[in-house]
C-alpha positions in Angstrom: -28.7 45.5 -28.2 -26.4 47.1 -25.5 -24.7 50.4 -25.6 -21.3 47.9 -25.9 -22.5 46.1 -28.4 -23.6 49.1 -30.4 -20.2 50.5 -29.7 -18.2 47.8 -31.0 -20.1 47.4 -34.4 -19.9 51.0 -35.1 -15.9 50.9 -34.8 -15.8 47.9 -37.1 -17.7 50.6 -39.7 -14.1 50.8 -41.1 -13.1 47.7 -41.3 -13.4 46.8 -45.3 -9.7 46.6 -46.6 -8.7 49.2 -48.4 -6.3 49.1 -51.6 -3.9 52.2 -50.5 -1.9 51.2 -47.1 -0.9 54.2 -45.8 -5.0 54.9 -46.3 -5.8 51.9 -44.0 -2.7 52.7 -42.2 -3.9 56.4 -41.3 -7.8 55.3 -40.7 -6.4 52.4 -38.0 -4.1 55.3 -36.6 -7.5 57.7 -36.7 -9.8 55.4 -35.2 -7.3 54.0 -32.1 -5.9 58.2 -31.4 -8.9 60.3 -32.0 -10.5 62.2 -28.7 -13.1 59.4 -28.3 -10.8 56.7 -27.2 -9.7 59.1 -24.3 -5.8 58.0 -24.4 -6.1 54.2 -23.7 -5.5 54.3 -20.3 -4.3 50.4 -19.2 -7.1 48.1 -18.2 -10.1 51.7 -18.9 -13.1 51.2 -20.6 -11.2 53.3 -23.6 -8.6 51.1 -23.8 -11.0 48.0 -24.3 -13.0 49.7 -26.6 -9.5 50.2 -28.9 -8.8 46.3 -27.8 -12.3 45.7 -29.7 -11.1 47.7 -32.9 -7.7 45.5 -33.0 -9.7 42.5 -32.8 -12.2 43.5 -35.4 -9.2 44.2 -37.6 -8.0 40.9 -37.0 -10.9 39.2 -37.5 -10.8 41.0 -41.1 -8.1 40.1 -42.1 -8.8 36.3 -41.3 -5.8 35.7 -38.3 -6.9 33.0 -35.7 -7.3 34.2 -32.2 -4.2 33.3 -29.8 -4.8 34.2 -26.3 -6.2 32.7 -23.4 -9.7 33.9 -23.7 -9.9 34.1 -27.8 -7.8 37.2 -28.8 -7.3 38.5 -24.8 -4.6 37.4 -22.6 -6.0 39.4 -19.9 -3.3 40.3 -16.8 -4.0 41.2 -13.1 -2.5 44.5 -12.0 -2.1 46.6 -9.2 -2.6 50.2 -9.5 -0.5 52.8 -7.6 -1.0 56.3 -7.6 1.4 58.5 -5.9 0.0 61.6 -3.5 3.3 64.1 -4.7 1.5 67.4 -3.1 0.7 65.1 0.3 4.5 62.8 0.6 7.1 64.9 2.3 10.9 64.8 2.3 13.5 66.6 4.1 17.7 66.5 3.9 19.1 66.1 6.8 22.6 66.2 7.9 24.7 64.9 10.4 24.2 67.8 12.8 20.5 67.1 12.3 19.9 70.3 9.9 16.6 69.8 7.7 16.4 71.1 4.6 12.9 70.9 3.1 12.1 69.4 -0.5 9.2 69.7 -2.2 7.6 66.5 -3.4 6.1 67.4 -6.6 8.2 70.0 -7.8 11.6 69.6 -6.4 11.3 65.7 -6.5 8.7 63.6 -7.8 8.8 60.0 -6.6 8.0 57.3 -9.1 4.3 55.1 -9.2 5.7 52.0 -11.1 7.8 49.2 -10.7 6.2 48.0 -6.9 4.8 49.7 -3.7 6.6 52.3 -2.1 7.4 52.2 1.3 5.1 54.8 3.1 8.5 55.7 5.1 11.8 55.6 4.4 15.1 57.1 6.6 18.6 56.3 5.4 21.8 58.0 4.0 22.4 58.8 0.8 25.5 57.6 -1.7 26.5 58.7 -4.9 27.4 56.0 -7.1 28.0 57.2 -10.6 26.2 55.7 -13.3 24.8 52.8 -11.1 26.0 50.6 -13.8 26.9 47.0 -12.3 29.2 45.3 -14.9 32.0 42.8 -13.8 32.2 41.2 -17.1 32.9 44.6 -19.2 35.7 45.4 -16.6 33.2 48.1 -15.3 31.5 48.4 -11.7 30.3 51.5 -10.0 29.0 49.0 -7.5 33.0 47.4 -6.4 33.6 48.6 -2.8 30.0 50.1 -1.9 28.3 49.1 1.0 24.6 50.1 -0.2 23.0 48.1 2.8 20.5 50.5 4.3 20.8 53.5 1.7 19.4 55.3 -0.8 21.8 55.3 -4.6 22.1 58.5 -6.2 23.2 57.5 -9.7 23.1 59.6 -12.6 22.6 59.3 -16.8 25.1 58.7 -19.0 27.8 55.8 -18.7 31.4 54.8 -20.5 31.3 55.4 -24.2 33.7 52.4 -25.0 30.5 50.1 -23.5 27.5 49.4 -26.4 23.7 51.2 -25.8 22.3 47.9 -25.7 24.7 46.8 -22.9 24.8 50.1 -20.8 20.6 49.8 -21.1 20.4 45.8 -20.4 22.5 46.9 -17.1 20.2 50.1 -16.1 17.1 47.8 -16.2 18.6 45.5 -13.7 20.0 48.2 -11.4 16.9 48.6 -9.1 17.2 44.9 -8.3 20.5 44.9 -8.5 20.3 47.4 -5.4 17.7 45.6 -3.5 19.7 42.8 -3.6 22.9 44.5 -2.4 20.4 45.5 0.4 19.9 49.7 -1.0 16.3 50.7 0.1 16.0 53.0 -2.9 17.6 55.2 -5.8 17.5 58.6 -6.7 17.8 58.8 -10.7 19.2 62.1 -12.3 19.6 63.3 -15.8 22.2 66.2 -16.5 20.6 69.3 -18.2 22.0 68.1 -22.0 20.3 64.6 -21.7 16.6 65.8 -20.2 14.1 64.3 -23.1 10.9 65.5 -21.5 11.2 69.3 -19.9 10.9 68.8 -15.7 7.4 71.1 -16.1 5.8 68.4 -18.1 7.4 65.6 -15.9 5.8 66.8 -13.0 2.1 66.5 -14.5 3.0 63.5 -15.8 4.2 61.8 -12.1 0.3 62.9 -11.3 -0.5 60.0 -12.9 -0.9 55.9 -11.8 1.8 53.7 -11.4 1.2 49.8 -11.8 2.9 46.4 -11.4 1.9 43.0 -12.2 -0.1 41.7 -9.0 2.1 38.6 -8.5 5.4 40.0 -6.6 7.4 37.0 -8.4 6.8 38.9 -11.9 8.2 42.2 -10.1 11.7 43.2 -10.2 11.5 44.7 -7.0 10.1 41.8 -4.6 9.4 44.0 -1.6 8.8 48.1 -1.0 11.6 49.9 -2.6 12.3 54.2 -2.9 12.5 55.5 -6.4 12.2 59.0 -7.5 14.1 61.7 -10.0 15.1 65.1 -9.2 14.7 68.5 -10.8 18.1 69.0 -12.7 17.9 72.8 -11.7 17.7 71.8 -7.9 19.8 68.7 -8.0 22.7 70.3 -6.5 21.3 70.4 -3.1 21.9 66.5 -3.0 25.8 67.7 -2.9 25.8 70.2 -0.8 29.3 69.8 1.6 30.5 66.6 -0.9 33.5 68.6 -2.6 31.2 67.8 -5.7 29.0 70.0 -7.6 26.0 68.2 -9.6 27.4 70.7 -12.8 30.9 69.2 -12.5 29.5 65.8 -12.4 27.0 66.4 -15.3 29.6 67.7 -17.4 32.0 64.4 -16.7 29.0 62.2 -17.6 28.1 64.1 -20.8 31.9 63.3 -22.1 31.0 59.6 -21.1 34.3 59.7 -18.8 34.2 57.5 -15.6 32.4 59.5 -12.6 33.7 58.8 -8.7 31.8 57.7 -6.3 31.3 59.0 -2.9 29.1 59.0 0.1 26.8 62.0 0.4 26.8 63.7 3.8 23.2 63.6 4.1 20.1 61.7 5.0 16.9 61.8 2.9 13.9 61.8 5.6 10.7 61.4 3.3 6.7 60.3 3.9 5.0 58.4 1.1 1.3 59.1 0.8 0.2 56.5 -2.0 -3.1 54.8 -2.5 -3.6 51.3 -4.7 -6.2 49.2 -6.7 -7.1 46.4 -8.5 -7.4 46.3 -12.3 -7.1 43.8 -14.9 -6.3 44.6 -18.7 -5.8 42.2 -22.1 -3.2 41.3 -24.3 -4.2 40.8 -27.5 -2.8 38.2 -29.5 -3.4 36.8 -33.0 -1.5 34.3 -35.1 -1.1 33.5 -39.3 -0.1 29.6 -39.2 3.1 28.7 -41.0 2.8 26.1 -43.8 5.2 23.9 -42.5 4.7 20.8 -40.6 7.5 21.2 -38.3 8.7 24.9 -38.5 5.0 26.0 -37.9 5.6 25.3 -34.2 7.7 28.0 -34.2 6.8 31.5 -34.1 8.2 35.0 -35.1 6.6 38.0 -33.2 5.8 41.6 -34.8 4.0 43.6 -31.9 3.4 47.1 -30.4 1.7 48.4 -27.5 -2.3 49.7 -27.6 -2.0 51.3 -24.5 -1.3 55.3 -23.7 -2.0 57.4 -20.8 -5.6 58.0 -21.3 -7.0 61.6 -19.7 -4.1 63.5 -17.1 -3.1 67.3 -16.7 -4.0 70.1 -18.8 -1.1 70.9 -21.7 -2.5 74.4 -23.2 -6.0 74.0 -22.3 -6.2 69.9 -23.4 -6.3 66.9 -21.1 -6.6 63.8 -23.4 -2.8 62.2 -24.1 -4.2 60.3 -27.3 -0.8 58.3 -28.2 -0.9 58.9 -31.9 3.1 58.0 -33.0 2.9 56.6 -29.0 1.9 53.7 -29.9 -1.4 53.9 -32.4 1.4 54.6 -35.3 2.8 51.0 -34.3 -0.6 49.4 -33.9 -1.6 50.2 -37.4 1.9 49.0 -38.6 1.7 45.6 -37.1 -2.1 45.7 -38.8 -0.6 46.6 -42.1 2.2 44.1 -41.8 -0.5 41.6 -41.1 -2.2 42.0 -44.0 1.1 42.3 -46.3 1.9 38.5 -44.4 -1.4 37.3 -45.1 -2.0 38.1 -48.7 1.6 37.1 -49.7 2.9 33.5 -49.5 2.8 31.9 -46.8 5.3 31.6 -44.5 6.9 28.3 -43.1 7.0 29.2 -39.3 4.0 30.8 -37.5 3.7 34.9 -37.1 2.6 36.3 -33.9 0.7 39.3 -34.2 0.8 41.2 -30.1 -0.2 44.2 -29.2 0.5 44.2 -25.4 -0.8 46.5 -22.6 0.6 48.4 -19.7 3.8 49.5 -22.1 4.0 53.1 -20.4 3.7 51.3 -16.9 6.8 49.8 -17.4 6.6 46.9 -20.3 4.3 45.2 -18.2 2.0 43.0 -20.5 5.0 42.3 -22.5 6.8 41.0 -19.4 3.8 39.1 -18.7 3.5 37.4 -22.5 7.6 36.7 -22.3 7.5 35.1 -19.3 3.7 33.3 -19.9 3.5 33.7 -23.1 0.0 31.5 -25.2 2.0 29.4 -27.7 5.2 27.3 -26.2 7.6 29.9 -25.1 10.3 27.4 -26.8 8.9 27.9 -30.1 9.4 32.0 -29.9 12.8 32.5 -32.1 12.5 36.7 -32.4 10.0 39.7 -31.7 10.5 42.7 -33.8 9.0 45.7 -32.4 7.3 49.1 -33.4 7.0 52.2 -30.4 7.1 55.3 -31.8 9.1 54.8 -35.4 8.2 58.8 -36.2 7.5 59.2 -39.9 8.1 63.3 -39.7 10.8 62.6 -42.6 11.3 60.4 -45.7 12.6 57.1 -45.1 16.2 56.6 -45.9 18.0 55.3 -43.2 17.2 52.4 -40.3 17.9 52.1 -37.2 17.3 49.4 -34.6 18.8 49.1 -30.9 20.4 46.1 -30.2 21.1 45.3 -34.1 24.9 44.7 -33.6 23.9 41.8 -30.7 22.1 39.0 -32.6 22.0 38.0 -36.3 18.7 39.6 -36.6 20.8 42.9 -37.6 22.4 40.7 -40.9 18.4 40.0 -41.9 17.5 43.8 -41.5 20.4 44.8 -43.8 19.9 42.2 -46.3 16.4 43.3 -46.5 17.2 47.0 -46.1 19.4 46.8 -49.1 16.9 45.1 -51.2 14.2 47.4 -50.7 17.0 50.8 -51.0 17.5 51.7 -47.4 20.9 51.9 -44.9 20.8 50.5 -41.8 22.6 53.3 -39.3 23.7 52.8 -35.5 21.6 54.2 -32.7 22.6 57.9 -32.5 22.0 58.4 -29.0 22.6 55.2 -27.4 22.5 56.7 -23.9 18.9 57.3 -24.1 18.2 53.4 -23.5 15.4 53.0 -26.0 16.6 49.3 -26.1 15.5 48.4 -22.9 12.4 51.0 -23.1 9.9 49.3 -26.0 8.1 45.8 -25.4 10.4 43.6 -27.4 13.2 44.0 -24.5 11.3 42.0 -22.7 11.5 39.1 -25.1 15.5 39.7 -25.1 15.1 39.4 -20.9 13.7 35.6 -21.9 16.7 35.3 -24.5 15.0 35.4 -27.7 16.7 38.0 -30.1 14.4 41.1 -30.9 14.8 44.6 -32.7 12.8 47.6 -32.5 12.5 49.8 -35.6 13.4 53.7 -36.0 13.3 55.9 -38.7 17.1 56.6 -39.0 18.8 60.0 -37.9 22.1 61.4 -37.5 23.4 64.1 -34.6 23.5 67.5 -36.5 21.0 67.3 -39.1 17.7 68.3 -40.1 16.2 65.0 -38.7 17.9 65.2 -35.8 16.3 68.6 -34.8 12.9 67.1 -35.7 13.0 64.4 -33.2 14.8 65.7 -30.9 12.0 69.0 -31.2 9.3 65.9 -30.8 10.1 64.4 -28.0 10.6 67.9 -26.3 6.9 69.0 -27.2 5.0 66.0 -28.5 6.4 62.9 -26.3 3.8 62.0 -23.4 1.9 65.5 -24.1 -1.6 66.0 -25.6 -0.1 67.5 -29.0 1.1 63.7 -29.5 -2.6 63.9 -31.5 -3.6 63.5 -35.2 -3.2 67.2 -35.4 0.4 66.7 -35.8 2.5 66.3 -39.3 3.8 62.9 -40.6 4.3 61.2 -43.7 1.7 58.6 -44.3 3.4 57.2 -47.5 6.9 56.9 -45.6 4.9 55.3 -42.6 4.1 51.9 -44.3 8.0 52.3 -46.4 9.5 50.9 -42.9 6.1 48.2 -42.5 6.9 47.0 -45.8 10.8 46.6 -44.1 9.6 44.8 -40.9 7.4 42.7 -42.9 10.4 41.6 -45.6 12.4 40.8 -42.6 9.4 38.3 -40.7 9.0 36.7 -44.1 13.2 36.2 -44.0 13.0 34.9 -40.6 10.3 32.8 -41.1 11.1 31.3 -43.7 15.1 30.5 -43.3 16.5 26.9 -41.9 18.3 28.4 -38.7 16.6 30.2 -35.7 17.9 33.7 -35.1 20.6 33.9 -32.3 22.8 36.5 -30.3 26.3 36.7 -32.1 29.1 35.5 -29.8 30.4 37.4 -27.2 26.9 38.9 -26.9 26.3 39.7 -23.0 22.6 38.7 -24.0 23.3 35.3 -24.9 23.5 35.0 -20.5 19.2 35.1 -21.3 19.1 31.7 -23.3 17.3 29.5 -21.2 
């Protein structure tokens, strides 16, 4: 028997269902985050050997295989991996004046989304949020001529515009850009909106970058400049503007409109990258519905197996094992599978996805959307776990987007049954709607929540996640080391899986409310 075949049987060793969720919960979240499976890395030998747990689970629990090749919807990528220490960039300005910035530390330039141009040579412009939105009566884009530049945008946007609209409209701005004929963007976050500290983003930007290997799947169809900037140093980019970067940060943290300008500067910059081939799975199961017409339609609950496998050293540890990033969703969709399947059974068909290439940039989630295995007519809603964070007991609900389709009426109703509150996002300028997997269902006009364990600004909870993302998010310590609340874990599966029951089992479709900007996404 081969070493893989050995392997796989000795990870289905826990496979025997076990009475006590948040037990099976926790020894799904053990076996897919410990130190063996080396952080998942998309399309690694560690991230198929997790894609061989899943499927033992679902074989388990009895769920028919759904993919192209049984359970695997595999998907060809292309690697990129940006040289930061080796690229080069300078400012220059009109009189030809160089100032030096160091790639790497100063400015890291970005491995995803498509190939970088190994030059690049143009002016810069500041252009306030970069948010392009003629039917909200808001559009930093009126009046630029981007032909030939590089944007300089930065976080934040209007407050009287939703978090789901604001997000929808950062997602598109890099083609937006492209098409208004900008060969890149610089993105900046002011100092009260950095989620991960600059130290840890620059070991991070180390890492690879990929893209789907089929340029019409891309949003950027050709070579196009991305990188961020060190908040500390970003006032060098307006130097001689009559703007300071602290003014500007301030105006964008009190969500009031920000001007736009043209920066009196080029940015000169050599792009050292090298690229590969890979290819890595979706995984994809399905519990048929039990009726004869609705059973041709299908309600998604999915999360994402992959992490970001071995990188830098945080204190002394290399291995980024993805515990709450995304094991913790994993083992809820697993749980929620079982709740489905040993309960009645519902009239339309549930999809159960765990997709790849997530921390790339949604990538096999895209890739499912747009090709998904089952007819992509038949997909009426995917709801979504990334990261819920049990670190405190379950009161409260939260789910970008829930104010856009009638998807946010079934999580209430259900919420109220089972005693929980639904909340609104609290920080809404953090885009987590367009950041999980299930955005990419909304991009093919199918309505789709992600779940969060509800918080408000100024409390205890609020201090606990924000402290999480700060030290945990993307880092090493994002282990099974770390505390969480099992029993409150499953609380919110036992929510997603009331609401797929509701939605599978009631006369109508889901569908954007009106006036939704979304509803632009029904095909």
């Amino acid at each position: 028997m081969s070493l893989r075949a050995l392997l796989f049987l000795s990870l289905l060793a826990p496979l025997p269902a076990l009475a006590d969720p948040a037990t099976q919960w926790w020894a799904d979240m053990t076996a897919l985050s410990g130190d063996d499976m080396k952080g998942r890395l998309t399309g690694s030998t560690d991230y198929l050997r997790a894609a061989d747990y899943v499927i033992g689970r679902l074989k388990a629990e009895g769920l028919k295989p759904a993919g192209v090749k049984g359970y695997l919807q595999p998907i060809p990528f292309e690697q990129q991996v940006v040289d930061q220490a080796a690229s080069k960039a300078d400012l220059v300005t009109a009189d030809g004046t160089a100032t030096p910035v160091k790639v790497g530390d100063d400015m890291l330039i970005t491995a995803g989304g498509g190939p970088r141009p190994d030059t690049v040579d143009a002016p810069l412009v500041f252009i306030g949020y970069g948010l392009h939105l003629p039917g909200q009566n808001y559009d930093d884009f009126a009046g630029q001529d981007l032909k030939g530049k590089i944007a300089v945008v930065l976080s934040g946007g209007p407050a009287d515009i939703s978090g789901a609209i604001k997000s929808n409209a950062r997602f598109d701005r890099n083609e937006e850009l492209a098409k208004a004929g900008a060969l890149g963007v610089i993105a900046l976050v002011t100092p009260k909106q950095v989620e991960i500290l600059w130290e840890r983003q620059k070991l991070l930007a180390r890492g690879p970058g990929m893209y789907i290997d089929d340029d019409k799947l891309r949003d950027s169809k050709g070579p196009f400049f991305s990188a961020t900037f060190d908040p500390g140093k970003a006032q060098m980019l307006f130097e001689g503007s009559g703007h300071s970067f602290a003014e500007l940060s301030a105006m964008a943290d009190a969500s009031r409109k920000l001007p736009t300008f043209a920066l009196p500067i080029h940015l000169k910059a050599g792009v050292v990258a090298a690229r590969s081939k890979l290819t890595s799975p979706n995984i994809v199961a399905v519990l048929e519905g039990n009726d004869s017409k609705l059973k041709k339609e299908y309600v998604g609950v999915s999360a994402h197996l992959d992490h970001l496998g071995v990188g830098a050293a945080v204190k002394g540890d290399t291995i980024y094992n993805g515990a709450m990033d995304d094991a913790s969703g994993v083992a809820a969709v697993l749980d929620i599978a079982h709740r489905l399947k040993e309960g009645p059974r519902p009239k339309r068909s549930i999809l159960f996805l765990f997709f790849t290439a997530e921390e790339k940039g949604l990538l096999g989630s895209s890739y499912y959307a747009r090709r998904p295995t089952v007819p992509k007519a038949g997909i009426v809603a995917d709801l979504n776990f990334d990261m819920p964070l049990p670190l405190w007991p379950l009161k409260t609900v939260y789910a970008p987007g829930q104010d856009e389709s009638t998807l946010g009426a079934d999580m209430k109703a259900v919420a109220q049954e089972q005693g929980l509150q639904t909340v609104p996002d609290p920080l809404p300028d953090r885009n987590v709607f367009i950041r999980t997997d299930q955005f990419s269902f909304v991009r093919q006009g199918v309505p789709a929540l992600v779940f969060k364990f509800g918080f408000a600004k100024d409390t205890p909870e609020f201090a606990l996640e924000h402290d999480w993302r700060a030290n945990r998010y993307h880092s090493p310590s994002d282990d099974l080391e770390q505390p969480l609340l099992k029993d409150e874990a499953v609380k919110l599966d036992a929510l997603v899986a009331g609401i797929a029951a509701r939605i599978a089992n009631a006369e109508a479709r889901p569908s954007w409310v009106p006036g939704s900007v979304f509803n632009a996404y029904v095909k």
